[in-house]
C-alpha positions as CSV (number, residue, x, y, z in Angstrom):
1,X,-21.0,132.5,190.6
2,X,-20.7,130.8,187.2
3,X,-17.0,129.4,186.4
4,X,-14.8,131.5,185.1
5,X,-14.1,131.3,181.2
6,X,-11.2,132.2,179.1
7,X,-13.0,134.9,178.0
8,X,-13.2,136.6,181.7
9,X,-9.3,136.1,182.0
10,X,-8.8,137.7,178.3
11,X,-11.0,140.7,179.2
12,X,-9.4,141.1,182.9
13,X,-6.0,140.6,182.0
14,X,-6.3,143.4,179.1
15,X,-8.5,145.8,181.8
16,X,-6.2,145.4,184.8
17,X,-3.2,146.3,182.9
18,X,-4.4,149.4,181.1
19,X,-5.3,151.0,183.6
20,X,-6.9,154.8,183.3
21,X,-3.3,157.0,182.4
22,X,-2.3,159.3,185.5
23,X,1.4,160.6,186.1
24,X,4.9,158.9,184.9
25,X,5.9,158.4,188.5
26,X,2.6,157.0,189.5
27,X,2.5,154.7,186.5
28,X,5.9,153.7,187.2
29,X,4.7,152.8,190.7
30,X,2.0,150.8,189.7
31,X,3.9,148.5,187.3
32,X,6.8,148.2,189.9
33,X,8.9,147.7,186.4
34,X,9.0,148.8,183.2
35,X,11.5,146.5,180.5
36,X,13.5,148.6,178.4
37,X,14.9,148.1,174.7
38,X,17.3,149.4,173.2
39,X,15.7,149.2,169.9
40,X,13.6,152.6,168.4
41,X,10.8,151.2,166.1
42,X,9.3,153.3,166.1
43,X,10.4,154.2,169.4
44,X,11.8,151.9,172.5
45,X,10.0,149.5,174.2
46,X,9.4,151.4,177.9
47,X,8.3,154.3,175.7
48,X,5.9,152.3,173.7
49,X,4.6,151.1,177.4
50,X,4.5,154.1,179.1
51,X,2.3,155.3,176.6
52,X,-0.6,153.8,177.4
53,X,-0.2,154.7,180.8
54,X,0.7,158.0,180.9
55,X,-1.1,161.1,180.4
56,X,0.2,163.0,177.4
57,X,3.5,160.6,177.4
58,X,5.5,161.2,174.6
59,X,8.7,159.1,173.4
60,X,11.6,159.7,175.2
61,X,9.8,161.2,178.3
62,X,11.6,159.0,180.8
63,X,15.2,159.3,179.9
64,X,14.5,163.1,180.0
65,X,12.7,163.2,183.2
66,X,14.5,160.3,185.0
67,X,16.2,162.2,187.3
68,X,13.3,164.0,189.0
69,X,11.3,160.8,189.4
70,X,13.0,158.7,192.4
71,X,13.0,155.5,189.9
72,X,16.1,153.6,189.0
73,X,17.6,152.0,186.0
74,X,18.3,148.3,187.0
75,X,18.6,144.8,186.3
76,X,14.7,143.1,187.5
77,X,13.7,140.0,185.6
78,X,14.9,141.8,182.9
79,X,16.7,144.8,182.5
80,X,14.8,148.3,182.5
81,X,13.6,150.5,185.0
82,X,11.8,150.1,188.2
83,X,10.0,152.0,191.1
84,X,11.8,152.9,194.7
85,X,10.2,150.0,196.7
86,X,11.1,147.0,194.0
87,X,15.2,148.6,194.2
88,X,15.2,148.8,197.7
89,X,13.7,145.5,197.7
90,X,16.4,143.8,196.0
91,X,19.7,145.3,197.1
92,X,22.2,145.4,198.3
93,X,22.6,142.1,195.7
94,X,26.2,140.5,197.2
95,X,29.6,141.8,198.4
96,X,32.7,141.0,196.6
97,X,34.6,139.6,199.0
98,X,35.1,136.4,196.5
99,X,37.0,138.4,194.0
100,X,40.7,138.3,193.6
101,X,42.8,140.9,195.2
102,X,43.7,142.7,192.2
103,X,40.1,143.1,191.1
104,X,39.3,144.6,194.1
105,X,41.5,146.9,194.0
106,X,40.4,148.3,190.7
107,X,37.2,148.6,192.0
108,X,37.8,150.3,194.6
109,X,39.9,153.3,192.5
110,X,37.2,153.1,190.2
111,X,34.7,153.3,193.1
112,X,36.8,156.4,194.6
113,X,37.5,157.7,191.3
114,X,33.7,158.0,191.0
115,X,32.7,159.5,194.1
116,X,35.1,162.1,193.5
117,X,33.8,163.5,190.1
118,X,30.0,162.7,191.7
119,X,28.8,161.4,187.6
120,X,30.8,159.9,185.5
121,X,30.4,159.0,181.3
122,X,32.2,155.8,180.6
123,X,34.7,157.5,178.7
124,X,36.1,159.5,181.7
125,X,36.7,156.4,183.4
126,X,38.2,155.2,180.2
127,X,40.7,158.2,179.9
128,X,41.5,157.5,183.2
129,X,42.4,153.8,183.9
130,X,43.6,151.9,181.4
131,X,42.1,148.3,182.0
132,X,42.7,146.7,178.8
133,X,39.6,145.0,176.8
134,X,37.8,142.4,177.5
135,X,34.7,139.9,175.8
136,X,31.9,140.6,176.6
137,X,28.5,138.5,176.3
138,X,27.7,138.9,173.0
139,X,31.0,137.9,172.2
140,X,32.5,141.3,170.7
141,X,34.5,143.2,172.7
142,X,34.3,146.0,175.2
143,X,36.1,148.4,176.8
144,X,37.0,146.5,180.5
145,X,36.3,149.9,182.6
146,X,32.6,150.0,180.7
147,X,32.5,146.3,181.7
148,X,33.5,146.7,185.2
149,X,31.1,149.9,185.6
150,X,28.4,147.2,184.6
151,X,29.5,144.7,186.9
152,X,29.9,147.7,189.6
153,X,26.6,148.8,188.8
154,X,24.9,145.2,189.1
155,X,26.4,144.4,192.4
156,X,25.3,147.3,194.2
157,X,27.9,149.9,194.1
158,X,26.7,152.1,191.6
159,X,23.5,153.3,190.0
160,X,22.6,155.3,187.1
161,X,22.4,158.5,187.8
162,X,21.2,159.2,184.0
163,X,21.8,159.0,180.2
164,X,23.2,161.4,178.0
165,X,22.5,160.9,174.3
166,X,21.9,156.9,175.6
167,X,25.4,156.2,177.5
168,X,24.3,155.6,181.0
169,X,26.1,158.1,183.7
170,X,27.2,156.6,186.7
171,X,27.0,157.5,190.5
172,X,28.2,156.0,193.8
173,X,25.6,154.3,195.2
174,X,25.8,153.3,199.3
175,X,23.2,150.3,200.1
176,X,22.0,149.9,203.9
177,X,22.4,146.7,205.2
178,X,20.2,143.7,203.9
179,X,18.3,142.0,206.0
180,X,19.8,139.4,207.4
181,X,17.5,136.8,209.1
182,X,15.6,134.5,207.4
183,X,11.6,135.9,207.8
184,X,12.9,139.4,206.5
185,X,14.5,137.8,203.5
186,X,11.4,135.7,203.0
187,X,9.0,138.8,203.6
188,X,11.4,140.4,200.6
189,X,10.9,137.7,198.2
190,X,7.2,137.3,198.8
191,X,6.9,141.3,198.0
192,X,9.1,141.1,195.1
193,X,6.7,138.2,193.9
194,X,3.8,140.1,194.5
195,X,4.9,142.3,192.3
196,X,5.5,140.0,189.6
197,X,1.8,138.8,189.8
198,X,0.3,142.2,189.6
199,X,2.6,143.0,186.4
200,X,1.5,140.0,184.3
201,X,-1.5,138.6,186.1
202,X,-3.5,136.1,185.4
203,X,-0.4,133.4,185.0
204,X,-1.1,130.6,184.2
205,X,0.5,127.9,186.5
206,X,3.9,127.2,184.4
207,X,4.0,131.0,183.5
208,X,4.1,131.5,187.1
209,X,6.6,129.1,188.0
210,X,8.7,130.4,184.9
211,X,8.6,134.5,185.7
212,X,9.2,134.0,189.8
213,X,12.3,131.5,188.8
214,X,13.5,135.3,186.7
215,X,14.1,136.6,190.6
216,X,17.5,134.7,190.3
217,X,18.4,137.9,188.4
218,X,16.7,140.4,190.8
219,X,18.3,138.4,193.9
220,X,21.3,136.8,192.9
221,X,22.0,137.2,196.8
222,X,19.0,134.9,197.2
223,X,18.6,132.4,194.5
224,X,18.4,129.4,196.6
225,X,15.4,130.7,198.6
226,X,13.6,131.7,195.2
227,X,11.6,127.8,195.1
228,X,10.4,128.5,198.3
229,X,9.0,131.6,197.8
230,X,7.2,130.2,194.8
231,X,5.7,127.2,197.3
232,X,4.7,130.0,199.5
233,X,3.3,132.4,196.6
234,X,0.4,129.8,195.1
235,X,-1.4,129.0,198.5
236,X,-1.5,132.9,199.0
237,X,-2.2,134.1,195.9
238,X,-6.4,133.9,194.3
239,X,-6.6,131.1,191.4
240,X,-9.1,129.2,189.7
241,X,-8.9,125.4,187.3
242,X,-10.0,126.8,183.7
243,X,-10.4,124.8,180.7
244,X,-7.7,122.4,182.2
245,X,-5.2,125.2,183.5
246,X,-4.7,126.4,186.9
247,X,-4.4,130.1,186.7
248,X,-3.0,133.2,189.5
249,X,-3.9,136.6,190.4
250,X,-3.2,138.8,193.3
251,X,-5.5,137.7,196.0
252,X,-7.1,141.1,196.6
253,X,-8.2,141.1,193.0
254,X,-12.1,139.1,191.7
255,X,-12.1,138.6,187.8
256,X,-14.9,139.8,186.6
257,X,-17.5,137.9,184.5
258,X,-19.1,139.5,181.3
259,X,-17.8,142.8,181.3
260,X,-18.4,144.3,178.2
261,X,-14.7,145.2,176.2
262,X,-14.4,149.1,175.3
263,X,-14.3,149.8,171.7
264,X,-11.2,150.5,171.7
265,X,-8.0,149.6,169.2
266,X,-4.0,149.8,171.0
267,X,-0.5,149.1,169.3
268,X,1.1,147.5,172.3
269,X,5.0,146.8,172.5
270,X,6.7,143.7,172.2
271,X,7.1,143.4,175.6
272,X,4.2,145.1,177.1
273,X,2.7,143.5,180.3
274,X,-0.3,142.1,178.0
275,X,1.9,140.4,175.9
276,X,5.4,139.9,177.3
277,X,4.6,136.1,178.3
278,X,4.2,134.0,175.3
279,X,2.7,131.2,176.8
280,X,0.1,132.8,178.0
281,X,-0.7,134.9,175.0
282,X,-1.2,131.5,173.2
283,X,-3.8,130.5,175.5
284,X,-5.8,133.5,175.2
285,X,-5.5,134.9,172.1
286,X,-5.0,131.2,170.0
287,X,-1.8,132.2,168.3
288,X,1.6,132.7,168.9
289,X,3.6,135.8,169.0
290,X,7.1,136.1,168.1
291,X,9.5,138.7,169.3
292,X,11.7,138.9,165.7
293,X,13.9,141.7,165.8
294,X,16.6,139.1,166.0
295,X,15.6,136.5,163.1
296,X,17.2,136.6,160.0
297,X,15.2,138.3,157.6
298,X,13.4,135.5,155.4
299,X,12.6,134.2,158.6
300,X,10.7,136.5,159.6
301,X,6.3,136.4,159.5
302,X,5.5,139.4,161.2
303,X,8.5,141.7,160.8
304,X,11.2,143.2,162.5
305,X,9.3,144.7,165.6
306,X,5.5,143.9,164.5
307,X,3.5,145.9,167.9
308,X,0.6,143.1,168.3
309,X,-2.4,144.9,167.3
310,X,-5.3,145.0,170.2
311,X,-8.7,145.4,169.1
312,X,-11.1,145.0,172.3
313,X,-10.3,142.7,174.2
314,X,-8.2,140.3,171.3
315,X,-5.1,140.6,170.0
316,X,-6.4,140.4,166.5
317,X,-3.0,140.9,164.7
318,X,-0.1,143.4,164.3
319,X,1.5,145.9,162.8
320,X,5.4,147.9,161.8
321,X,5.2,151.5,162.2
322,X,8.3,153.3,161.0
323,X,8.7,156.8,160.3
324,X,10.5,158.7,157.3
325,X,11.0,161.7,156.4
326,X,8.4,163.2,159.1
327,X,6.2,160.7,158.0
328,X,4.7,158.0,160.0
329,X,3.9,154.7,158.0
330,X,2.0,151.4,159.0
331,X,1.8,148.3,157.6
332,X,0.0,145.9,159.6
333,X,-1.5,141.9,159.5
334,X,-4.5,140.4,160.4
335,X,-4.9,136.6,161.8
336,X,-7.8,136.1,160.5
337,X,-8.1,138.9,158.3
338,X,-9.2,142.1,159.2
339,X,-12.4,142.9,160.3
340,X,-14.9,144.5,157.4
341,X,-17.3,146.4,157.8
342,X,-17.0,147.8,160.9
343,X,-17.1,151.2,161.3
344,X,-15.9,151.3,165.2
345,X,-12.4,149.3,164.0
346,X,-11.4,152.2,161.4
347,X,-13.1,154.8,163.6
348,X,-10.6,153.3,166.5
349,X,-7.6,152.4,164.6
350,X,-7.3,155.7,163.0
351,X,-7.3,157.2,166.5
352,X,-4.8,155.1,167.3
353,X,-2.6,156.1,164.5
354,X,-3.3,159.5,165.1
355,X,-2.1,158.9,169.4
356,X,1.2,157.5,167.7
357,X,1.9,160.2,165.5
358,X,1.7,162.5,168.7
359,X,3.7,159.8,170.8
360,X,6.2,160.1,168.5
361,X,6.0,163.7,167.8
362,X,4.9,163.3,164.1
363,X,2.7,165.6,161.8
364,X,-0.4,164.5,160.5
């Protein structure tokens, strides 16, 4: 077999990922997490995902049908949603046996208060206790019983049971045991970084060592066993030395040499598995992508939430979709221009357009 080339990795990382679309459930399944956004432009970012993914997904599909799918809103890596196996995987996350008296004691009313009503919005809880306000991380302030339903939620004790109009609805939430010993704990991690590698695969070495150190998050429970898993992880996982770089993939997976990228043009989200690790996006597609939703305006080169623009298998530049008054409208950039003459790009770009306008429910 000849060595493998960037070009392979480009071509397998995009094929792998978008994979033919089958069920919400069963896409959810396959990426064992999905990041959400709060953000809608044009619509969030584990809509804009799902997508791609999903047969006949349209935006806001999984807040409306999150109940009925056995999948649960949590904290992974990052925060968003993720299949049965990942949660059971990572809780229950750690007791709270360290807290003061008198915060245990309001969660434990809280936690009573909850199991009572079966669902609660925020705002009962709020009309309910009165626990004062606190800061929160962003350095505003919050109402402390929408904080400590957070907190709650995080460590274990609740889970979201779903949204209404985007407030998350709490439930009590009872954990079995964790596993105890060390080999189960171990056999825990090395699944939860399995999972990892079959979201974002290939990583590069550094991008590897960078999204299995995120588990800190997913395990708090287990952060100090987190370096070992990654020691375990690159002996077991398939790799190969390209153009100075060691790269990883899921051992039961070949890259394959040559294949011949579909025709085929996709608006991808911010974070979509294909793009949500900079570092490697630089090394295969030669320039860097900025997330800049949060850069101040005359900052900004691509826009507020530029969707990087896939054409085959390169990331060939990006574009802002926003719609107003029922009508959807695109502006979008080009790295190195976009490419003339070449009646397969409109022909696939327009089709694009015209998948968005259904995504997002809009008229022609």
């Amino acid at each position: 077999m000849p060595p493998l080339s960037l070009a392979d990795l480009r071509r397998y990382a995009v094929d792998r990922s978008l994979f033919t679309p089958t069920t919400l459930k069963r896409a959810i399944d396959t990426l064992g997490f999905v990041q959400a956004d709060p953000i809608r432009a044009p619509a969030r970012a584990q809509d804009l995902t799902l997508r791609h993914r999903v047969k006949g997904y349209r935006a806001g599909d999984l807040e409306r049908r999150y109940e009925t799918l056995g999948v649960e809103e949590d904290t992974f890596i990052n925060y968003g949603f993720v299949s049965k196996a990942v949660f059971v995987l990572m809780h229950p996350r750690a007791d709270i046996s360290h807290w003061s008296t008198a915060r245990r004691k309001k969660v434990q009313a809280l936690l009573e208060f909850v199991r009572e009503r079966g669902t609660v919005h925020p705002r009962e809880v709020d009309a309910h206790f009165s626990h004062g306000r606190v800061t929160n991380y962003w350095g505003g302030s919050s109402a402390a019983t929408t904080y400590l339903l957070e907190d709650m939620h995080y460590r274990s004790l609740l889970r979201v049971a779903r949204r209404e109009r985007g407030v998350r609805i709490y439930a009590a939430h009872q954990h079995t045991p964790g596993p105890a010993d060390e080999p189960t704990r171990a056999a825990h991690l090395d699944a939860l970084v399995d999972v990892l590698v079959r979201k974002y695969a290939p990583l590069p070495a550094a991008s590897l060592s960078f999204v299995v150190s995120r588990l800190r998050y997913a395990v708090p429970q287990w952060h100090s066993e987190v370096k070992r898993a990654l020691l375990r992880a690159k002996p077991r996982l398939a790799h190969a030395h390209v153009e100075g770089i060691d790269w990883y993939w899921p051992a039961e997976e070949r890259v394959p040499h040559n294949d011949a990228p579909l025709d085929e043009v996709r608006l991808l989200a911010p974070f979509d598995p294909i793009v949500w690790d900079r570092r490697r996006f630089e090394l295969l597609w030669g320039w860097p992508y900025r997330f800049e939703a949060y850069t101040p305006v005359p900052k900004r080169q691509r826009g507020y939430y530029a969707l990087p623009l896939l054409w085959r298998d390169r990331v060939i530049g990006w574009a802002n979709v926003s719609v107003n008054n029922g009508e959807m409208k695109t502006d979008a950039g080009y790295i190195d221009g976009r490419p003339q003459r070449d009646r397969a790009f409109r022909r696939e770009l327009d089709a694009e357009l015209d998948r968005m306008r259904a995504f997002l429910r809009v008229e022609p």
